[in-house]
C-alpha positions, 0 to 999 in steps of 0.5 A: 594508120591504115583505113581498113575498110570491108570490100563492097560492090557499093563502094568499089564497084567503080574502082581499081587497085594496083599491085604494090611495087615496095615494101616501104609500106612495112619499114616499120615492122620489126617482127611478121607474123608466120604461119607453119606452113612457111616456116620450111622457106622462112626458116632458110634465111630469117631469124625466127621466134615465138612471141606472146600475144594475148596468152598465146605464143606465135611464130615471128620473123625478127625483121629488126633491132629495133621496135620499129625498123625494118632491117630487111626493107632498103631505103628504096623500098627493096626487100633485102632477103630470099624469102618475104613473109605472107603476111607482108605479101598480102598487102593491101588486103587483109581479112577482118571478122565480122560481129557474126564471126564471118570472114571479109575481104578488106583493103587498105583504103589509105595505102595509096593503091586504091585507084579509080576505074580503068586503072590497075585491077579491078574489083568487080567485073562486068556481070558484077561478081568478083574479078579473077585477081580479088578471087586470088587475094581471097584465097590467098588471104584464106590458105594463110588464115586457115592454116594459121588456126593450125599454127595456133594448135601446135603453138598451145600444144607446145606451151603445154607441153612447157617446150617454149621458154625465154631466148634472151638476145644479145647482137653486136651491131657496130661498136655496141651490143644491142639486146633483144627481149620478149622474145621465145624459143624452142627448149631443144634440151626439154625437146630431147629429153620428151616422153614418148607419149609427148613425142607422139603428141606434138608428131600429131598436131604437126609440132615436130617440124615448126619447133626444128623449124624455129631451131635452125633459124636462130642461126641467122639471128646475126643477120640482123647485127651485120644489116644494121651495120650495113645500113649504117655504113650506107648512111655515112657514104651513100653507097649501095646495098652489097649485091648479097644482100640484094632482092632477087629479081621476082614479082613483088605480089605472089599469092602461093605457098612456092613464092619467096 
């Protein structure tokens, strides 16, 4: 379980941390939260739904077949894909929010990249105020979080607007059909036939390219049957990832929106 603990110069004036260098840390997350603002990249080359949490629809990335396998994180850790979710690329940070409602760095203390001082990054420099690369996570976390209330927006605009409905899964991953539930998609036919004044609405929030967002990932729903069997097969022989479905060569810490 992480140890989520809110960044303070008592604490952490004397420590550093390291910039994490595999994604085992997220095998076990089958679906990533998405904010609008990735959808554009994310929608290229991940499958991406709406689930319900707390009442709300929000967009995923469906990462896995199974609640808790991560289909796009190799046995060593590599990401397997062109684009990685904000949500994992914060890691190990996040924000938490006070009793006050205010917004706090937190780390991870548990993700084993809290470290002691001279090694990796520093928290605090030397006049004790934030250093550069903690006022980046900041930020970074910051962008994510307020764009994320706008996401919010368009999501409760296209419930009530009744364009989100069930997406009932049904992938063929080896000898077995494999079946995915609770998950939603986008009504295209309900899309097309809105009234004009529903139109206009959702161009207003932002809606009209998170729903046509949603609509072009599902193509890549297959993915996830065809890495399965991937990983299956590597299992009985031992051998390597093919090179298509390999990580590119990049930085595995990227906080902008033109990242992977």
């Amino acid at each position: 379980m992480p140890n989520i603990v809110p960044i303070s110069r008592e604490r952490h004036a004397d420590k550093g941390w390291k910039r994490f260098d595999s994604y085992a840390f997220a095998a076990r997350t089958a679906l990533a939260p998405l904010v609008a603002a990735e959808l554009p990249k994310a929608a290229m080359s991940l499958p991406i739904a709406f689930v319900r949490q707390n009442e709300r629809y929000v967009p995923v990335a469906v990462l896995g077949l199974e609640p808790t396998t991560n289909l796009f994180v190799a046995p060593d850790g590599r990401w397997i894909g062109a684009y990685i979710p904000s949500a994992l690329r914060g890691h190990p940070f996040a924000l938490a929010r006070t009793e006050n409602g205010d917004r706090v760095l937190c780390l991870d203390e548990d993700s084993g990249l809290l470290t002691e001082a001279g090694q990796g990054e520093p928290f605090f420099d030397a006049a004790g105020e934030p250093a550069e690369s903690l006022k980046q996570v900041l930020d970074f976390l910051q962008q994510v979080e307020r764009n994320r209330e706008q996401t919010t927006l368009v999501c409760d605009t296209l419930a009530r607007l009744e364009l989100i409905r069930p997406w009932p899964i049904q992938l063929k991953a080896g000898e077995n059909e494999r079946r995915i539930q609770g998950l939603f998609q986008i009504d295209e036919s309900a899309l097309n036939h809105a009234s004009d004044e529903h139109f206009l609405e959702l161009r207003r929030v932002g809606g009209l390219p998170l729903a046509y967002c949603q609509l072009l990932a599902m193509q890549h729903i297959g993915l996830l049957g065809r890495l399965a069997d991937l990983r299956a097969n590597a299992a009985q022989t031992t051998a390597r990832t093919p090179a298509s479905f390999s990580l590119e060569d990049q930085d595995v810490l990227k906080f902008d929106w033109g990242s992977p």
